[in-house]
C-alpha positions in Angstrom: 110.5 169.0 27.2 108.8 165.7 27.3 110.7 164.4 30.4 109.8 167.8 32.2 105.7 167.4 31.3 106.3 163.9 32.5 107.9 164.7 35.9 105.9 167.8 35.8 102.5 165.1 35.4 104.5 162.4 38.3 104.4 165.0 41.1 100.7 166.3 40.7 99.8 162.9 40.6 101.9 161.9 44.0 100.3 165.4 45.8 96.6 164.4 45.3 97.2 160.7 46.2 99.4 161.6 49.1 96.3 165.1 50.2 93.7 161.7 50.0 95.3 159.5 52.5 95.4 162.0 55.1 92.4 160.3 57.1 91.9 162.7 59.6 88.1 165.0 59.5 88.5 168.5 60.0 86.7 169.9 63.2 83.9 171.2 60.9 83.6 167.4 59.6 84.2 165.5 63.0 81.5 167.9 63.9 78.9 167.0 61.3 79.6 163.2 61.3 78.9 163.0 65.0 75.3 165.0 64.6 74.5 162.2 61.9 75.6 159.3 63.8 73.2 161.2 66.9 71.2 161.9 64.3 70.8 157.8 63.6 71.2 156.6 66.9 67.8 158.8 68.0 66.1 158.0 64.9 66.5 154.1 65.8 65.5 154.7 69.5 62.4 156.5 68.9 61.6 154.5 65.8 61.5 158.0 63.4 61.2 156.9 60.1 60.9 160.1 59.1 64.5 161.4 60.6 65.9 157.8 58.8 64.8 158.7 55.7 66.3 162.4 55.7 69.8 160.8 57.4 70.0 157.5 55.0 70.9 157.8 50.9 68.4 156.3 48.5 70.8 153.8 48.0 71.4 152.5 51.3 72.6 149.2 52.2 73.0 147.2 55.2 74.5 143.8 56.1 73.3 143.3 60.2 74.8 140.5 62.4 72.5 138.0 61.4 73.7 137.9 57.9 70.8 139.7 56.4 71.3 142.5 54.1 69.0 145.5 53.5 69.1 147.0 50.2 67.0 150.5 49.7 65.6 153.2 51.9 62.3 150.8 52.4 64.1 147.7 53.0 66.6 149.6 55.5 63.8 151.3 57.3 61.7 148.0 57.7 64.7 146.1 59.2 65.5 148.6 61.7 61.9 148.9 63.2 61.3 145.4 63.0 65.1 145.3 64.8 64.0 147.5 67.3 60.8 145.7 68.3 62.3 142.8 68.1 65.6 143.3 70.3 64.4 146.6 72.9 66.8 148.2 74.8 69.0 151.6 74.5 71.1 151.5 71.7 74.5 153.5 72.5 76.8 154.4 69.0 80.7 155.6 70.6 82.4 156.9 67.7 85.5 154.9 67.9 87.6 156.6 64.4 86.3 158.3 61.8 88.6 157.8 58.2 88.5 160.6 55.7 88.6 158.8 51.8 88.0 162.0 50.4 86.5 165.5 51.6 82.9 163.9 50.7 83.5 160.5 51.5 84.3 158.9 55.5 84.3 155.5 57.3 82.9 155.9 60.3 83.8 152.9 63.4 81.3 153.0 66.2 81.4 151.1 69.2 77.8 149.6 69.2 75.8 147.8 72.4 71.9 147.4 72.7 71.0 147.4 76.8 68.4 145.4 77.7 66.4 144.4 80.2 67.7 141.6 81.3 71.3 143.6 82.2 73.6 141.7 79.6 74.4 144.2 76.7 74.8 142.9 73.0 78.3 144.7 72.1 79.3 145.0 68.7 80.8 147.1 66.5 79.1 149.1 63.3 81.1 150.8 60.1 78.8 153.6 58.3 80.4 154.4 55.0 78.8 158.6 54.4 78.9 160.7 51.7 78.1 164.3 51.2 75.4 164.9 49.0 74.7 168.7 48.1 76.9 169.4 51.3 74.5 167.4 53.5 75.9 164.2 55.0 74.3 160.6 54.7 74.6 157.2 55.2 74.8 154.7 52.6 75.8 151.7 54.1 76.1 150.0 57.2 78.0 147.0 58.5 77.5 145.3 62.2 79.1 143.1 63.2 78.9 140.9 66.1 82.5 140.0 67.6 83.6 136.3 67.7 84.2 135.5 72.0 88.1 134.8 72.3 
């Protein structure tokens, strides 16, 4: 009997690790992490720090190609405006792969290039690690990263 609650105990254990690798975002979920990373990339553009605060958690943090992190709504917010002033241009965000840890947990790979005005984009890539809260998605951190030249 206590072989069979054992092996019983091994294969539940082996189905819900094996159901949380699968990865891949449902329609409904490839759907809603696209509006927020939208939802981000028009927030940055027209400086809303209103639609930021709704989109980021409370807990927010952010390590930017510089090397500086952001910890915090306030600190996150601040960073991006002065960002934004401080390097203009048209920020594109191409969802590159989107990584399911769990229904309410995703890794998020953008392809990320500021446009300026001078014609020579800044490409670099940017990882948002989101969470559902109460069913509504945000972000709570966010890594870009400036790629090394070859």
């Amino acid at each position: 009997m206590k072989n069979a609650i054992m092996l019983l105990l091994f294969n539940l254990t082996i189905t819900t690790f094996l159901y949380s690798q699968n990865g891949l975002p449902d329609n409904r979920q490839r759907k809603d992490l696209s509006l927020l990373v939208d939802k981000y990339s028009q927030a940055r553009e027209n400086r809303d720090t209103t639609l930021l605060k709704n989109i980021l958690s409370g807990d927010i943090d952010q390590l930017v190609s510089t090397g500086e992190w952001r910890n915090g709504t306030e600190s996150a917010v601040k960073g991006m405006l002065n960002s934004s002033a401080s390097t203009p241009g048209t920020r594109t965000l191409a969802i590159e792969k989107i990584k399911m840890l769990s229904p309410v947990i995703a890794i998020i790979d953008c392809r990320y290039e500021i446009q300026n005005a001078s014609g020579n984009p800044k490409k670099m890539w940017s990882t948002f690690i989101v969470v559902s809260l109460k069913g509504v998605w945000k972000i709570s951190a966010i890594r870009n990263m400036l790629p090394v030249a070859s």
